[in-house]
LOVEX-91428 format. One record per residue: residue in one letter; x, y, z of N, C-alpha, C, O in turn. Coordinates in steps of 0.02 Angstrom, whole numbers, plus 50000, padded with zeros to 5 digits. Example, Ala and Ser with C-alpha at 12.3 -4.5 7.8 and 13.67 -1.06 7.14 Angstrom:
2
A506604971650390506154977550390506604983550390507124983450423S506424988850354506844994750357506455000250394506705005750402
***
This chain:
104
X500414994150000500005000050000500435006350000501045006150006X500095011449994500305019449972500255021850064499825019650102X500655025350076500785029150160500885036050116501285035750069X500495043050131500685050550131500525054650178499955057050184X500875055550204501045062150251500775068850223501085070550173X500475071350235500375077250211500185085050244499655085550276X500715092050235500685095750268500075098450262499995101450209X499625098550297498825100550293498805110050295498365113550270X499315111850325499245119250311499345125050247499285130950232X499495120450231499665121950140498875121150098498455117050119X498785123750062498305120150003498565118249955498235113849927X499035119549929499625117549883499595109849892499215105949863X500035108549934500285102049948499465095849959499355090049941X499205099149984498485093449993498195094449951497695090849952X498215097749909497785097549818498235094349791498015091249742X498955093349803499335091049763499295081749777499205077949729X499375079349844499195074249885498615072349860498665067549822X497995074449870497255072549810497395072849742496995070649700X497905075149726498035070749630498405067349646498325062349610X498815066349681499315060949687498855053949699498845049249660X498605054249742497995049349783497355046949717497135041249711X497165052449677497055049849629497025044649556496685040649523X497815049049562498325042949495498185036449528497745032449511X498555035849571498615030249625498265025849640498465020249655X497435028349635496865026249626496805023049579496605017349592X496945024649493496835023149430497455020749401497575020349340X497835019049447498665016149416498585006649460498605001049433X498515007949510498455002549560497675002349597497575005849646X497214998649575496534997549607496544994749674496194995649724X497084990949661497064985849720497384988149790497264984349837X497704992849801498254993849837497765001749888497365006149872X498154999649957497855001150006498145009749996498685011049970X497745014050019497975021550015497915023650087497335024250105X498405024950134498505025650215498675035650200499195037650175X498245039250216498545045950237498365051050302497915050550343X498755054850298498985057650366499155064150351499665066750328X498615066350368498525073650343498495077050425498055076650468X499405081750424499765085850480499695091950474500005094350427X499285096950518499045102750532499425103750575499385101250631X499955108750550500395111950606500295119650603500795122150629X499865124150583499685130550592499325132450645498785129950659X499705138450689499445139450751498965145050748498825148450797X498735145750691498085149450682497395146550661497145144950607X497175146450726496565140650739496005145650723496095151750724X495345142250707494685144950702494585150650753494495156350733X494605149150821494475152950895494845159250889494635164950882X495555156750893496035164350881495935170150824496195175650831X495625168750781495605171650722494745175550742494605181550736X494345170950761493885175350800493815180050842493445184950839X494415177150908494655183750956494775189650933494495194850948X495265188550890495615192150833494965197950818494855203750836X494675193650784494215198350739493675202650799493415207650775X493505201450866493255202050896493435206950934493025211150952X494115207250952494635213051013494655220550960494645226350981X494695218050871494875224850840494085227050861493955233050866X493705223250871492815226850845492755232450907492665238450896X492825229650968492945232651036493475235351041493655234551099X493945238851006494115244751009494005249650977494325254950977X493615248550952493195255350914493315254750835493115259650803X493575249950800493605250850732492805249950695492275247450714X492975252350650492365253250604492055246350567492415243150529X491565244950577491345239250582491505236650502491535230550491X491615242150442491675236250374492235240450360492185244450313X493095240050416493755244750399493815237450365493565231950372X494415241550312494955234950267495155230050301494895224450294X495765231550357495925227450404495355219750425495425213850410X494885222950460494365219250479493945211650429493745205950438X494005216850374493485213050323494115208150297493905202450286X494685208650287495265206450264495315198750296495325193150269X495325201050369495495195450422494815189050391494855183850358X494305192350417493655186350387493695182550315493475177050298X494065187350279494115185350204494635180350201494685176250156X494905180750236495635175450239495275170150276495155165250241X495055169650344494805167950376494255160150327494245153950331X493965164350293493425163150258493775156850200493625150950195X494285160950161494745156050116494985149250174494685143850168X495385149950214495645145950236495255140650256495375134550254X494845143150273494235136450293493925133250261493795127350270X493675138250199493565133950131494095129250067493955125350021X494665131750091495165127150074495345121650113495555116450089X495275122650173495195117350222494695109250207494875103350204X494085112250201493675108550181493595103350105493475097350099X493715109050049493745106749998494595101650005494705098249955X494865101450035495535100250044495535092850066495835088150039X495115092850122494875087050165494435080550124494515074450122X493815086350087493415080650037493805077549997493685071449995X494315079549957494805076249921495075072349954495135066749929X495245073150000495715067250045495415060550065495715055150070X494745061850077494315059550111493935052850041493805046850037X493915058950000493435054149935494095047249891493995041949860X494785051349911495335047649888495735043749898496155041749857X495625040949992495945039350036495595032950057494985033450063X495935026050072495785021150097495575022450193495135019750228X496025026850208495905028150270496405036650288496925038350260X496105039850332496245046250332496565049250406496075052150430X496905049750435497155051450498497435060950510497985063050492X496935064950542497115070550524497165072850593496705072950634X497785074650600498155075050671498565083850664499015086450633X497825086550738498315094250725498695094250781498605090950832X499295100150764500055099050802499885104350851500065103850909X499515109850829499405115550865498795112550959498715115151014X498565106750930498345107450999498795102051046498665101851106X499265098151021499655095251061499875097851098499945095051153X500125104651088500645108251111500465110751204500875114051236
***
């Protein structure tokens, strides 16, 4: 069988890992696909809320650049997250997604 590691904080690399996992799929039917998708970014859902929450209560303007910026990223990352995951998920014999940020 196929073993991949994969840095989950990237979208790069786990879009790249879901074509890889693909071929793999359509090269070898038979053969087991083991992945391990590693979230080591210490910018979690919560923090990024605080975040967005501490600028609001200090008086910034509720639609400043800054503000809307943070959610918009916010917003990408999570939706790359996801779409990131279904690939993994739809491509993967079995899926192990282990984040580093809360070990710590």
């Amino acid at each position: 069988g196929f073993q991949l590691l994969i840095d989950f904080s990237s979208a790069f690399y786990s879009g790249l890992c879901t074509s890889v996992l693909e071929e793999i799929g359509d090269e070898c039917k038979g053969v087991g696909r083991w992945s391990i998708a590693i979230d080591n970014s210490k910018h979690t859902c919560t923090t990024a809320v605080n975040s967005i929450n501490s600028a609001n209560s200090t008086g910034m303007i509720y639609n400043s650049g800054s503000r809307q910026g943070e959610r918009q990223k916010l917003f990408c990352r999570d939706l790359n997250y996801g779409l990131s995951m279904h690939g993994l998920i739809e491509n993967s014999d079995l899926l192990l997604p282990i984040d580093l940020a809360l070990c710590a």
